[in-house]
ROKOL-751690 format. One line per 10 residues: number of its first residue (from 0); for each residue x, y, z of C-alpha. Coordinates in steps of 0.1 Angstrom, whole numbers, always signed. Example, Ala and Ser with C-alpha at 12.3 -4.5 7.8 and 13.67 -1.06 7.14 Angstrom:
0 = +123/-45/+78 ~ +137/-11/+71
END
This chain:
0 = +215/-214/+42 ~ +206/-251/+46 ~ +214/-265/+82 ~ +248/-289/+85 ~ +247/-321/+86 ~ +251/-334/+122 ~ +285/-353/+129 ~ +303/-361/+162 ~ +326/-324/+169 ~ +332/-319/+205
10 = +302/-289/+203 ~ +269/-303/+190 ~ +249/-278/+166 ~ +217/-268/+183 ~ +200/-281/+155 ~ +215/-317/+164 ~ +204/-317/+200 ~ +172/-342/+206 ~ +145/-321/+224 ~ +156/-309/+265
20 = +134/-309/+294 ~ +132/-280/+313 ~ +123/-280/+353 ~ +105/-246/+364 ~ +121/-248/+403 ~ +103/-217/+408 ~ +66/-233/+407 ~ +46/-249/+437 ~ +40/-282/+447 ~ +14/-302/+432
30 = -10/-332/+440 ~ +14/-356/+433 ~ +53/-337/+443 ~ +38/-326/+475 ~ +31/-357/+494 ~ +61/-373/+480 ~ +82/-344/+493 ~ +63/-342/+530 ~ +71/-382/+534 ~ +103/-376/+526
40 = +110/-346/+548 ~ +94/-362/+577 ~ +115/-397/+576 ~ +146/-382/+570 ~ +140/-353/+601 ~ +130/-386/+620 ~ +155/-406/+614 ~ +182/-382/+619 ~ +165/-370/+651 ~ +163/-408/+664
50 = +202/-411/+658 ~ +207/-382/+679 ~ +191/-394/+708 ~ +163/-361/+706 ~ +129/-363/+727 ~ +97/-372/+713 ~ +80/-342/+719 ~ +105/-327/+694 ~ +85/-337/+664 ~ +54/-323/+683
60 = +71/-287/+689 ~ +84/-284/+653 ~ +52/-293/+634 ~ +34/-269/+658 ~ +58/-239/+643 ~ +53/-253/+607 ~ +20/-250/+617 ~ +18/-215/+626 ~ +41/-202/+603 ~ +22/-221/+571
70 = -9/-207/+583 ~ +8/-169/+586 ~ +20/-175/+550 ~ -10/-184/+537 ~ -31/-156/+552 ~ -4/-138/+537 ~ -5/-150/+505 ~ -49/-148/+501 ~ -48/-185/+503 ~ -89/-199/+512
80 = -100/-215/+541 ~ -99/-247/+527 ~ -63/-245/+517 ~ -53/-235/+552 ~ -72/-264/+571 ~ -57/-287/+543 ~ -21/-274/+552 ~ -34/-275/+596 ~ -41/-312/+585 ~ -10/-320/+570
90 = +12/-298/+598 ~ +1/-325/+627 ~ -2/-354/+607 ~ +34/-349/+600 ~ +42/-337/+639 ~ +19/-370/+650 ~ +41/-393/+630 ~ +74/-381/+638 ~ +68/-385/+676 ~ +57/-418/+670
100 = +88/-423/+650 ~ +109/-410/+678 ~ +97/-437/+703 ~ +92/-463/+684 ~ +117/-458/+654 ~ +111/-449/+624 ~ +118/-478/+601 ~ +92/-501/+613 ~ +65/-515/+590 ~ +40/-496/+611
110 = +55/-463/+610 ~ +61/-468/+572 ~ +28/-479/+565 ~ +13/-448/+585 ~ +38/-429/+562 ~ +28/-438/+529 ~ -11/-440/+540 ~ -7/-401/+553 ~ +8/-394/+521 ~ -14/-407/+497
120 = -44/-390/+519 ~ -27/-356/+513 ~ -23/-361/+478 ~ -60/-368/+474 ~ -68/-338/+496 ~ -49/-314/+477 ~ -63/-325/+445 ~ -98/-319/+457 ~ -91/-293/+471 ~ -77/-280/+438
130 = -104/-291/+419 ~ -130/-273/+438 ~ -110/-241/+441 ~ -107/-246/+401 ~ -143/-249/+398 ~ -153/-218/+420 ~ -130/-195/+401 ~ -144/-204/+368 ~ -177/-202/+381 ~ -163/-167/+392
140 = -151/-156/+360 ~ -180/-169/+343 ~ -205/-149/+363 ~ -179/-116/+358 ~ -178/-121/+321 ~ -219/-126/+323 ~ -218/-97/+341 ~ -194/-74/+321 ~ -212/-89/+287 ~ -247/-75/+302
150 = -229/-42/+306 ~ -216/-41/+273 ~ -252/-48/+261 ~ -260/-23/+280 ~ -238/+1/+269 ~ -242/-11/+233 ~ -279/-12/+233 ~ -276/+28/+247 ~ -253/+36/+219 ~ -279/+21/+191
160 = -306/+40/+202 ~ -287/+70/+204 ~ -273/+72/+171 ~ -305/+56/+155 ~ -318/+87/+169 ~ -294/+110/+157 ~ -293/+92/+120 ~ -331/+104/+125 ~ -322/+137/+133 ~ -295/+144/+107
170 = -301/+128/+80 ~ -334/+127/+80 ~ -335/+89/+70 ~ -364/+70/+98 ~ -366/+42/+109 ~ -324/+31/+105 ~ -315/+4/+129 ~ -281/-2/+143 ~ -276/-43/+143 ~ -241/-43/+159
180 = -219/-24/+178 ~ -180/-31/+176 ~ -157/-14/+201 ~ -120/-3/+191 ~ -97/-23/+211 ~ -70/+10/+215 ~ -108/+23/+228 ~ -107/+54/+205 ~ -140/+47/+189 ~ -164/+18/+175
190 = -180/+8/+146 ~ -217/+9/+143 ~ -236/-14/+113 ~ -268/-1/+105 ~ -298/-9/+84 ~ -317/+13/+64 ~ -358/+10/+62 ~ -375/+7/+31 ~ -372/+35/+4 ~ -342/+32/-16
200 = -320/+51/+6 ~ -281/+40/+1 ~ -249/+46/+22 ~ -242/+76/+1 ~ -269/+96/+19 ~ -258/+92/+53 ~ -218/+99/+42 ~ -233/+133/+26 ~ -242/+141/+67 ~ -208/+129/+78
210 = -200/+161/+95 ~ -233/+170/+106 ~ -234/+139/+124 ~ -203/+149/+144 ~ -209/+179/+150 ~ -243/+164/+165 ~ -225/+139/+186 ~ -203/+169/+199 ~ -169/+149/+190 ~ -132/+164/+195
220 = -115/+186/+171 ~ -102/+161/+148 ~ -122/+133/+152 ~ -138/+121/+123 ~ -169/+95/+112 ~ -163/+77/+83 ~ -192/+59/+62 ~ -187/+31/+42 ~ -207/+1/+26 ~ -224/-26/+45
230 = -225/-65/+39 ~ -252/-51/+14 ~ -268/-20/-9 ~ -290/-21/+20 ~ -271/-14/+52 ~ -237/+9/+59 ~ -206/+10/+83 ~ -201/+43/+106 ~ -165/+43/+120 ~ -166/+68/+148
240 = -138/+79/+166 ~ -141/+94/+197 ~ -105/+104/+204 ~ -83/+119/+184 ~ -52/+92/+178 ~ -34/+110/+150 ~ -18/+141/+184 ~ +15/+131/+198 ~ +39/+108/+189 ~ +41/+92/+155
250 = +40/+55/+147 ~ +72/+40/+137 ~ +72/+17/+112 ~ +65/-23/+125 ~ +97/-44/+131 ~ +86/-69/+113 ~ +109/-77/+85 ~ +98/-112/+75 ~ +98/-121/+39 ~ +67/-108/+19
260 = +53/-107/-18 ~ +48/-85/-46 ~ +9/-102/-45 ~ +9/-94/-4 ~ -9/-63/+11 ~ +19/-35/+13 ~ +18/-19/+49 ~ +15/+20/+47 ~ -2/+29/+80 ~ -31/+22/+104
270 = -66/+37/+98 ~ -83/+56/+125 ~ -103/+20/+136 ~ -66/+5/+141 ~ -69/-16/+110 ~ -32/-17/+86 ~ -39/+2/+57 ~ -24/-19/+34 ~ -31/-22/-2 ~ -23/-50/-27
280 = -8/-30/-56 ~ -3/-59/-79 ~ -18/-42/-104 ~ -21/-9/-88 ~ -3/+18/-103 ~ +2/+47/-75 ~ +0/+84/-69 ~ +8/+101/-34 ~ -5/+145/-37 ~ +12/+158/-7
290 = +24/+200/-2 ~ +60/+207/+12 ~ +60/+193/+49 ~ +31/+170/+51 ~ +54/+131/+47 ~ +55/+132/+7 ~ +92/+115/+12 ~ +85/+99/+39 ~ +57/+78/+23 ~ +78/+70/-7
300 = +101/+57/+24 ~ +78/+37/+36 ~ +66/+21/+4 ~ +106/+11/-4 ~ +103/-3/+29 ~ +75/-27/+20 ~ +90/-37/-13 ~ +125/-41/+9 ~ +108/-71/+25 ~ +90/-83/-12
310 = +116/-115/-20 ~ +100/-110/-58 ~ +102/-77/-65 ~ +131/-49/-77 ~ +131/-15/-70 ~ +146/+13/-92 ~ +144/+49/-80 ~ +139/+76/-104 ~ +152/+112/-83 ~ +161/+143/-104
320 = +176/+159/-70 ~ +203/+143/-64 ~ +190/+108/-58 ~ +180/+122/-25 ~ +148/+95/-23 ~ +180/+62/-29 ~ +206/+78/-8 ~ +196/+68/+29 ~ +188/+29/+15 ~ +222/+25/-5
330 = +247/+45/+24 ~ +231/+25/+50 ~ +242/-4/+28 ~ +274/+9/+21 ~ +279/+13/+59 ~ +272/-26/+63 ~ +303/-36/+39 ~ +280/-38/+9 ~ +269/-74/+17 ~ +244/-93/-3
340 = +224/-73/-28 ~ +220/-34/-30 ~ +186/-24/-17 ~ +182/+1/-47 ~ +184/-20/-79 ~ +186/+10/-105 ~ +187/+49/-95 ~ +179/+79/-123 ~ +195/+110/-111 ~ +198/+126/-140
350 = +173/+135/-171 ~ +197/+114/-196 ~ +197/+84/-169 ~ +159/+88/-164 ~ +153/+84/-199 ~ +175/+56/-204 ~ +157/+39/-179 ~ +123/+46/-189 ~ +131/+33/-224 ~ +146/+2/-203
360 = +114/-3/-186 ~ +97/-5/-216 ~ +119/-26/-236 ~ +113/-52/-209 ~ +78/-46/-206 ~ +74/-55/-245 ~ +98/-88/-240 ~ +80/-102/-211 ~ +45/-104/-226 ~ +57/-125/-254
370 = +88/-144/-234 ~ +69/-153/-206 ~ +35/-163/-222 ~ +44/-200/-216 ~ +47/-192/-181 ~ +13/-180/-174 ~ -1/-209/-197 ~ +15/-230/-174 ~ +0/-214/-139 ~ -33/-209/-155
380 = -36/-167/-157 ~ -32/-138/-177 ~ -6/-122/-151 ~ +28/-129/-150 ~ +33/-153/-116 ~ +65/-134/-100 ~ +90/-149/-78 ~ +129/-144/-70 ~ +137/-158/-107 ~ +110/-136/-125
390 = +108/-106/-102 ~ +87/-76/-102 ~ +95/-41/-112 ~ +87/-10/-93 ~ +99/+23/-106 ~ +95/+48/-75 ~ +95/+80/-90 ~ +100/+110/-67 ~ +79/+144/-75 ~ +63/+133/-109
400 = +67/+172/-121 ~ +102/+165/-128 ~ +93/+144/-158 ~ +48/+156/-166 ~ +48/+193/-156 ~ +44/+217/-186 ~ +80/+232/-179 ~ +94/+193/-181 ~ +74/+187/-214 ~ +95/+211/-233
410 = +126/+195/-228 ~ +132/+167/-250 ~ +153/+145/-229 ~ +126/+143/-202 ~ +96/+142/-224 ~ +110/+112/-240 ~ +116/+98/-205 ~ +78/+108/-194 ~ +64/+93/-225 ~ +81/+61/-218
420 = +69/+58/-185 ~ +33/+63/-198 ~ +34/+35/-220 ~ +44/+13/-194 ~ +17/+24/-173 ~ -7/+18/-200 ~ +10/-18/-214 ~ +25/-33/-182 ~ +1/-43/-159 ~ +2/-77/-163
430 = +38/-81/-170 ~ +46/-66/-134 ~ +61/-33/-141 ~ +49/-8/-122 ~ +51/+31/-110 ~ +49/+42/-78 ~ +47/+80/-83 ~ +43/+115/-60 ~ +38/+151/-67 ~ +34/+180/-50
440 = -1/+187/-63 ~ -20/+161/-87 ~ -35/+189/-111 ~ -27/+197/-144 ~ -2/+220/-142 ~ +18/+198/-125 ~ +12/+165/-140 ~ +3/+179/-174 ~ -1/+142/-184 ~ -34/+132/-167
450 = -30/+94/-178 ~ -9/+87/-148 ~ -36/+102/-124 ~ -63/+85/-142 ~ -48/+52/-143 ~ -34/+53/-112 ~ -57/+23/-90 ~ -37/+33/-60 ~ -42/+72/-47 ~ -28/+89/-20
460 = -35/+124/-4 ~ -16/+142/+25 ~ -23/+173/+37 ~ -31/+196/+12 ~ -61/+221/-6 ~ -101/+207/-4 ~ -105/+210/-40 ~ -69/+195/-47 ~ -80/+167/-24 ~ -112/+159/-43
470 = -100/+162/-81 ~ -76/+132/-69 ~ -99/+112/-47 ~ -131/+122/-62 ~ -160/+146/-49 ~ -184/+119/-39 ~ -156/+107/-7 ~ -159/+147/+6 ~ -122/+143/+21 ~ -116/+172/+38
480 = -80/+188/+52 ~ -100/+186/+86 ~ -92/+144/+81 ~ -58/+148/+80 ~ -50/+178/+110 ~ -9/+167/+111 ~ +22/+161/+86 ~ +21/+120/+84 ~ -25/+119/+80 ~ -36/+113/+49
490 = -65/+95/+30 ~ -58/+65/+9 ~ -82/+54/-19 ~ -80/+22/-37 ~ -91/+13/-75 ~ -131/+25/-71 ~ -135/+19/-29 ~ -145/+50/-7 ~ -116/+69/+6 ~ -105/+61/+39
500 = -86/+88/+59 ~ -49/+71/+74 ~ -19/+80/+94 ~ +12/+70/+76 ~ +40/+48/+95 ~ +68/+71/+102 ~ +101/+63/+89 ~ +138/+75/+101 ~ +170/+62/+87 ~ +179/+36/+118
510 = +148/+19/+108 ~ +161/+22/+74 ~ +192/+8/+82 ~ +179/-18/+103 ~ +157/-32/+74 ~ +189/-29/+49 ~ +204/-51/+70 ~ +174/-78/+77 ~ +169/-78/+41 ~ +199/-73/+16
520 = +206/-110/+15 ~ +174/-118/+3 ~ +172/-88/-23 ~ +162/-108/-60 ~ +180/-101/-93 ~ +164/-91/-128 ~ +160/-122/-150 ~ +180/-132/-180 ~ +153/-124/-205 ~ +151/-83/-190
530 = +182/-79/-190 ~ +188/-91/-222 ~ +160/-68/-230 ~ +173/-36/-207 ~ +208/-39/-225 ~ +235/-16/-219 ~ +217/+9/-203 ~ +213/-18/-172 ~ +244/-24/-173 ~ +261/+5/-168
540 = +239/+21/-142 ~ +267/+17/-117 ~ +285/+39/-136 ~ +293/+75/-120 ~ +274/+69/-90 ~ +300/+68/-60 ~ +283/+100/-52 ~ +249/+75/-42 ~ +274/+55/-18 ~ +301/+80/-3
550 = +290/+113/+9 ~ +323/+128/+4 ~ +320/+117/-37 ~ +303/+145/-58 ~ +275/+141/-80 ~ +280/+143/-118 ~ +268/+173/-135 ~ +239/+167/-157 ~ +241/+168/-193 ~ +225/+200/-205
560 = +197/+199/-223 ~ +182/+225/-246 ~ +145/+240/-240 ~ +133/+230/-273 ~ +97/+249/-279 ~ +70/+231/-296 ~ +74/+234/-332 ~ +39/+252/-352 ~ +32/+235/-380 ~ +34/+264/-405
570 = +13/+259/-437 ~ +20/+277/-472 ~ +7/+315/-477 ~ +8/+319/-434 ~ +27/+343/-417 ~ +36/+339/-379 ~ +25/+373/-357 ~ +48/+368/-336 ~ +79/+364/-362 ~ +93/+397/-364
580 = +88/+408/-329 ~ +116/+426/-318 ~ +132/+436/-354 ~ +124/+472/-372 ~ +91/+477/-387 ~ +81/+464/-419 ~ +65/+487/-447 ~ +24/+481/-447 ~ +18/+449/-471 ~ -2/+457/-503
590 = -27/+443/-514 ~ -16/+408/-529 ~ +1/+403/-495 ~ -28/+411/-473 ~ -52/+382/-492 ~ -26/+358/-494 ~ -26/+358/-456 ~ -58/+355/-448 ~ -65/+330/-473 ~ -41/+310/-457
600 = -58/+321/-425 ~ -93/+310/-442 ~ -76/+276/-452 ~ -67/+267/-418 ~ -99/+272/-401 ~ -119/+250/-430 ~ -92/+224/-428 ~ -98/+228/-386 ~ -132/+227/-399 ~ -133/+196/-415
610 = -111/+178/-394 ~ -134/+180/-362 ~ -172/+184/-377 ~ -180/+188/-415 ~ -176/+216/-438 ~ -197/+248/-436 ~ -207/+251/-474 ~ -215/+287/-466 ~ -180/+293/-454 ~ -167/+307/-488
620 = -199/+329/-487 ~ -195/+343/-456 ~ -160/+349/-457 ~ -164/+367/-495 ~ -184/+388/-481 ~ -157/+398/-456 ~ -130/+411/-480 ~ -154/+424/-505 ~ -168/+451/-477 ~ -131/+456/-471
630 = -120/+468/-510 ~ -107/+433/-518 ~ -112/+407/-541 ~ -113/+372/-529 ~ -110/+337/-545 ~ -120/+306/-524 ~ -92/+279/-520 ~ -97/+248/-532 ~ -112/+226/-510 ~ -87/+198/-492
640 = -104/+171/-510 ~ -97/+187/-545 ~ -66/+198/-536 ~ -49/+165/-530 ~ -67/+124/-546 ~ -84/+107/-520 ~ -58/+86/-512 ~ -31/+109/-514 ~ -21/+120/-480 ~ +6/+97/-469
650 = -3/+97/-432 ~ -29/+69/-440 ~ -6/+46/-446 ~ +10/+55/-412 ~ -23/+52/-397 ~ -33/+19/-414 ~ +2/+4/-406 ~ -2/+15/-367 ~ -37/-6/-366 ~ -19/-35/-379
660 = +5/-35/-349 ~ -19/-31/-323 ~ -33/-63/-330 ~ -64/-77/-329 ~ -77/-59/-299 ~ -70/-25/-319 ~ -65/+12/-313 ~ -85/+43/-307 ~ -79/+75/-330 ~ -60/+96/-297
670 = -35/+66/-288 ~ -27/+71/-329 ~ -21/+104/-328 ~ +4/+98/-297 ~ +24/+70/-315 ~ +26/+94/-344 ~ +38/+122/-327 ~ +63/+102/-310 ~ +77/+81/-339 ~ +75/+106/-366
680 = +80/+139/-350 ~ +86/+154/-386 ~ +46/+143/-392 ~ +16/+165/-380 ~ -6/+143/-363 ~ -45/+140/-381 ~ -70/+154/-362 ~ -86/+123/-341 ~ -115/+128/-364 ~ -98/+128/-398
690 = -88/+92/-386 ~ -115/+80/-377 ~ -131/+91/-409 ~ -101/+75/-426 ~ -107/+40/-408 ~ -142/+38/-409 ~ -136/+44/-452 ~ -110/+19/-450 ~ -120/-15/-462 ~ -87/-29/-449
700 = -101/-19/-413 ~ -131/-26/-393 ~ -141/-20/-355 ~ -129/-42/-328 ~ -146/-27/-304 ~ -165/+10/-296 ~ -140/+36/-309 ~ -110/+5/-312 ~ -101/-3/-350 ~ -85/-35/-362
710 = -69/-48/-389 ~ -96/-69/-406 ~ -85/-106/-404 ~ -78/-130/-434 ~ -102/-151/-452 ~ -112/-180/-425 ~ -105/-162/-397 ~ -133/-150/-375 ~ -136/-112/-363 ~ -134/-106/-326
END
């Protein structure tokens, strides 16, 4: 809220006030207060001892205790020998004057004179005195931080030649030298750079020895080296930690709750060298693999957290159990008297709400690349600039096998849903839609879609199985559960970087509550042009979800869906095996019954044939022989191209009008065989082959790109 204007009301805003000085009463004397003080002091004692008639030997007497006690004090206090002669000095200069004062009075130009002269004599004292004390302590300081920088070189110099040595030893790589040395500041464990000799050797072959080389430099249980790239192909980075930091209490999530971006870092967790692990996801899509136990929830937590502070960014959840992931975020604000925005934009708790969102998402996704192209002309980039008016969208989508695991695909509802999602993963990057994902495990019986793994740039693995760690980070980053020893420690990977092993922020619902509150009134709404493009699903999402807000309201039922099995395409003359399980036995087939079978059984193999390699003109040879040893006779089918024109089958005209609306960057034959599956589910997808056969004939068509086909452009325009 903009500050008021300032105006004359009996109490002054703070923001009117002109700028206030403020005396420290608590701090000593200086060069310039001390003598002032000390001539004051001493007249006023004089005078007032004059008036009443006192001895002069008073002054003597009382400067003498001063005397004493200032020097006890100072002792007391460490003060140098030069300090306490300068404060002897001053003790009977002052107990000289005031005797004088008391005989002769203390207003006369003499005793005055003496006054001020005394005074300006201790200023200059103290202000040598100050500056040489000044001088000797930096002089001190300088020769302890000489000192403790020769010990560090020392110490640094004893570390390089011992893991040269053991870089030697292990890996079997002479000659490496360490360059520099950096020491942790939590004092854990340092960083080593080192440079390889000549020979090609790479950072790769001293990261294949990781564990060797702890094992050789006899670290803790749990302690860990991680190798990464140097400032060059020709030097590497050894992060050694030397105690284990990951044992004992967790780290809370930072209280810092200052405005952020959706183009920011996202804070996660701290790596074992004390660096944030903090990501830019941008562009990143994201999958978190964690087993029961080991922080999966408590990551997605902390990732809603970070986008809680993003002032351009929206976050739907997408929770098939009960909206358990939203629920802390939107009570907490319920608790709080609702105020500004809710913290959860959009939450799916239900297959028929997840799949209304999905198709949301990509309704929008679609609008904003053509809605908003004057936007990024405007800003000069091919990436949608987001800010509170043109916010970001971040799906956070709570155990992925809900929606991609081979039980979910069968349901219709949630395939839909899934499908959605993976053409938003696939199309939205630059439009700032985005999925934040977790699951269980990250193989394919889980996520039985592995686009979202694939094009995931932002992976993240908890505890969990060797080989389930590697098929998501890779084999060449050898995580190993050993990295990660307690629930919270994982290993984060970013687009194509080395995986770096990480112990997740911990997050408990006062913190969420506390960031609910710094944060609602700042929470961004979608823009016009989604909206417009979300349509009634958006909004309605408030609809039947009191259950999200009020713990004593219960959560709707979810519509039932059938378990809809995967319909086999059945062609003419072919009988299912499997059909008349479970009814009384049929009589034996005759004859006529038997061949008509397996010539429809013949039929589908050369049409399997054709569709993936070319046709085996000694097929019908081979497979005449078959019935002929078995007593029956055998005609060969016609062959699919004489059983139907050339241009016949009607799926080319499907095919040829998907190329057309892919534009001129064009499709590949498997993203064709998707779209038709999904927009004519009445159609039997081509074999990827058959298309590209049917393209590659198709003078209408020509390549865009390797294994991308285009609709050719017109006369004058120029191919891609």
């Amino acid at each position: 809220m903009p500050p008021k204007a300032c105006g004359t009301t009996p109490a002054t805003p703070a923001h009117c006030k002109g700028p206030t000085v403020k005396i420290d009463w608590e701090s000593g004397h200086g060069p310039f207060t001390a003598p002032i003080s000390a001539a004051g002091s001493a007249l006023a004692a004089s005078y007032a001892a004059n008036a009443a008639g006192a001895a002069p030997w008073w002054g003597a007497a009382v400067a003498g205790a001063g005397l004493v006690g200032s020097h006890i004090a100072g002792r007391q206090s460490g003060a140098r020998r030069g300090s306490l002669v300068l404060r002897a000095a001053a003790w009977v200069g002052a107990g000289a004057w005031c005797s004088w004062a008391l005989v002769d009075g203390p207003w006369r130009m003499n005793c005055i004179g003496a006054l001020l002269a005394g005074a300006v004599g201790l200023g200059s004292a103290m202000a040598g005195t100050r500056a040489s004390q000044r001088r000797a302590d930096e002089q001190r300081a300088a020769e302890a931080a000489a000192a403790d920088r020769a010990a560090a070189l020392v110490h640094h110099r004893e570390l390089a030649d011992e893991w040269s040595a053991r870089f030697s030893r292990v890996c079997n790589i002479d000659g490496v030298q360490v360059v520099g040395v950096e020491l942790w500041e939590h004092g854990s464990g340092f960083t080593l750079e080192g440079r390889f000799p000549l020979g090609g050797f790479t950072w790769r072959d001293v990261q294949r020895c990781q564990d060797g080389l702890a094992s050789d430099a006899r670290l803790p249980t749990g302690c860990t080296i991680e190798i990464a790239e140097g400032v060059d192909r020709g030097s590497f980075l050894a992060h050694i930690e030397t105690q284990n930091q990951t044992v004992g209490e967790p780290r809370m999530y930072p209280d810092d709750y200052s405005p952020t971006s959706y183009n920011d870092p996202m804070p996660m967790g701290v790596h074992r060298d004390g660096s944030e692990a903090a990501p830019v996801c941008r562009e990143l899509c994201a999958i978190a693999s964690a087993r029961r136990g080991s922080g999966k929830t408590n990551l997605m937590h902390v990732w809603i957290a970070a986008q809680m502070r993003m002032v351009d960014a929206v976050s739907w959840v997408i929770d098939l159990n009960g909206g358990g992931l939203a629920l802390p975020w939107l009570r907490a604000w319920a608790k709080l008297g609702r105020p500004g925005r809710p913290p959860i934009d959009w939450v799916a708790d239900t297959p028929e709400k997840a799949l209304a969102m999905a198709e949301a998402l990509l309704r929008i996704a679609k609008a904003r690349k053509p809605g908003y192209a004057n936007l990024m002309i405007e800003h000069d980039d091919d990436k949608l600039p987001v800010s509170p008016e043109v916010p970001a969208i971040i799906v956070n989508l709570d155990e992925a096998a809900e929606l991609y695991s081979q039980k979910a695909r069968k349901n219709p509802t949630l395939k839909r849903a899934g499908n959605a999602l993976l053409q938003v993963v696939e199309l939205a990057r630059a439009v700032a839609c985005n999925i934040m994902a977790t699951a269980l495990r990250a193989t394919q019986d889980v996520l039985e879609e592995p686009q979202l793994v694939v094009q995931s740039g932002l992976k993240v693995a908890m505890q969990g199985d060797e080989r389930e760690l590697n098929y998501l980070m890779g084999w060449a980053d050898r995580i190993t559960p050993q990295d990660m020893p307690t629930p919270g420690t994982g290993a984060v990977k970013v687009s194509d970087r080395p995986a770096r092993t990480f112990q997740a922020y911990r997050m408990v619902p006062s913190l969420i509550a506390l960031i609910v509150a710094a944060t609602c009134e700042r929470r961004p709404i979608l823009d016009e042009l989604s909206v417009a493009a979300a349509g009634e699903a958006y909004e309605r999402r408030w609809e039947n979800t009191d259950h999200l807000f009020d713990g004593s309201a219960p959560a709707p039922a979810a519509v039932a869906t059938a378990v809809v099995e995967a319909e086999r395409p059945v062609r003419e003359g072919w009988t299912d095996p499997t059909a008349d399980w479970g009814k009384p036995a049929a009589p034996a087939p005759n004859g006529d019954d038997a061949i008509a079978d397996a010539d429809a059984t013949v039929r589908r193999i050369r049409g399997e044939i054709d569709d993936t390699t070319s046709r085996d003109p000694d097929i019908d040879a081979e497979a005449r022989a078959i019935f002929e040893a078995s007593g029956f006779g055998y005609t060969p089918p016609p062959a699919l191209d004489e059983a139907q024109p050339a241009d016949g089958d009607p799926r080319k005209e499907i095919v040829f009008g998907i190329v057309v609306g892919a534009g001129a960057g064009g499709i590949g034959p498997e993203a064709i065989r998707d779209i038709i599956a999904r927009l004519h589910p009445n159609v039997t997808p081509p074999h990827a082959a058959t298309i590209g056969k049917w393209l590659s004939a198709d003078p209408r068509v020509h390549k865009a790109s390797y294994g991308r086909y285009a609709a050719r452009p017109a006369n004058g325009e120029q191919e891609s």
